[in-house]
C-alpha positions as CSV (number, residue, x, y, z in Angstrom):
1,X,56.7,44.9,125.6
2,X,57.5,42.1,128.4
3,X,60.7,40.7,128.7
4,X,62.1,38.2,131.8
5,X,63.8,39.4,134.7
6,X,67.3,38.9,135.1
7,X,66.6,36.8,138.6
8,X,63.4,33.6,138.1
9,X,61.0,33.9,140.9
10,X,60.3,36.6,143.5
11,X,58.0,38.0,145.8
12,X,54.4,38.8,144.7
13,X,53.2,41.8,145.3
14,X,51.1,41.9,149.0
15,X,48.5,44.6,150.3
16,X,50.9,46.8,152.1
17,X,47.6,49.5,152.5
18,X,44.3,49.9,150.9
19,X,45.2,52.5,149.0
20,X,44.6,53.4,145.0
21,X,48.3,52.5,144.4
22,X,48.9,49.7,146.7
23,X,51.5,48.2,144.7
24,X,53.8,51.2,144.3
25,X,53.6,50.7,148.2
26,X,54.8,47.6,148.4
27,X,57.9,48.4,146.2
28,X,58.7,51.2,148.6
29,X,57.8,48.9,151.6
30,X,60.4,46.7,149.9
31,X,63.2,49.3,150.1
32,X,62.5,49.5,146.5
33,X,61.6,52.9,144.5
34,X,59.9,54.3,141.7
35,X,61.1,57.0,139.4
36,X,59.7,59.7,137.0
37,X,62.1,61.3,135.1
38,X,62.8,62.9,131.6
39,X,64.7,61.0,129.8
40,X,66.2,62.8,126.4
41,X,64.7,60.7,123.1
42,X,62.1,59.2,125.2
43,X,60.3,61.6,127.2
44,X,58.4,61.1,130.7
45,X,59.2,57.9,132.2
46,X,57.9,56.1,135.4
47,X,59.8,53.0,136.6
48,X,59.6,51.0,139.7
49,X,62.1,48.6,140.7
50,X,64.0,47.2,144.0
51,X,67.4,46.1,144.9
52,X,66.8,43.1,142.6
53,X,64.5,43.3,140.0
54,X,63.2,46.4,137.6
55,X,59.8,45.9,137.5
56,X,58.3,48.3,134.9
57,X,59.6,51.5,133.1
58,X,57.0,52.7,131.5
59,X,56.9,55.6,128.5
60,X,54.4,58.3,129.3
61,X,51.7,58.6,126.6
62,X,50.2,61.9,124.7
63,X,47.7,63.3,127.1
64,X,48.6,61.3,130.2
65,X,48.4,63.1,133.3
66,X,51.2,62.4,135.8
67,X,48.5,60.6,138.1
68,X,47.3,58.5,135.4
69,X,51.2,57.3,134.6
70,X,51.0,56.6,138.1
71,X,48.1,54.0,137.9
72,X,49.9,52.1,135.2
73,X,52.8,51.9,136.8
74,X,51.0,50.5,139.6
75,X,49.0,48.2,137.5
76,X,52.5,47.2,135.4
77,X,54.0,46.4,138.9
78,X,51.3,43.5,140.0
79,X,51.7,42.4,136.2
80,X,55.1,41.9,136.2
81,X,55.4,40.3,139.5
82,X,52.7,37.9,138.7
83,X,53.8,37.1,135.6
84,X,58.0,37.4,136.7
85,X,58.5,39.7,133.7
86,X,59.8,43.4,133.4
87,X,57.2,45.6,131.6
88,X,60.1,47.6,129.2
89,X,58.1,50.3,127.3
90,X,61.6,52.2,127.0
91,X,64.2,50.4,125.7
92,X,64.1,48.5,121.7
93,X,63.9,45.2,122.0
94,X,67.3,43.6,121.7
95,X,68.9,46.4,123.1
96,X,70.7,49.7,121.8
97,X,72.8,49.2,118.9
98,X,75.7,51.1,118.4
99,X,75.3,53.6,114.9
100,X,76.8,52.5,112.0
101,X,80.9,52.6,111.5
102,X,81.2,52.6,115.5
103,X,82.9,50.0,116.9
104,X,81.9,48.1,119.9
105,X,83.4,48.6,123.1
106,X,83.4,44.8,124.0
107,X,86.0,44.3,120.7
């Protein structure tokens, strides 16, 4: 799933090093990071982000190796620069929603 950024525009993603994840580079070039972390309900998850913009949080899939998680994160990064969306494989579209018979915490 793609969904916009919170901020339009943005820097596209530059050659930092010729290297098989050159992307993930230039996040951390950018003072920017990536993640992997188990998340409870979701599983593996790799994201990548910088101080102003999540780029891609990506679910890891049956059988994918950590390295191969890696490569789509890379590849989700360049996407969603290019395109100035966030790749969201985590979160529902539309959000969370609260169960049923809870009451907001915004009411």
């Amino acid at each position: 799933m793609e969904r916009g950024p919170r901020r339009p525009g943005g820097p596209k993603p530059r050659s930092v090093a010729k290297t098989p994840l050159a992307n993930i580079e230039w996040i951390l070039a950018e003072h920017g990071g990536i993640t992997l972390s188990e998340i409870s309900g979701v599983g593996c998850v790799a994201a990548a982000a910088d101080p102003e913009t999540c780029y891609a949080m990506l679910a890891r899939k049956d059988g994918e190796t950590v390295l191969e998680l890696l490569h789509r994160l890379d590849k989700a990064i360049a996407t969603a620069a290019e395109k100035n969306v966030t790749i969201d494989e985590v979160n529902p579209p539309g959000g969370f929603k609260p169960p049923k018979g809870t009451k907001s915490r915004r009411s």
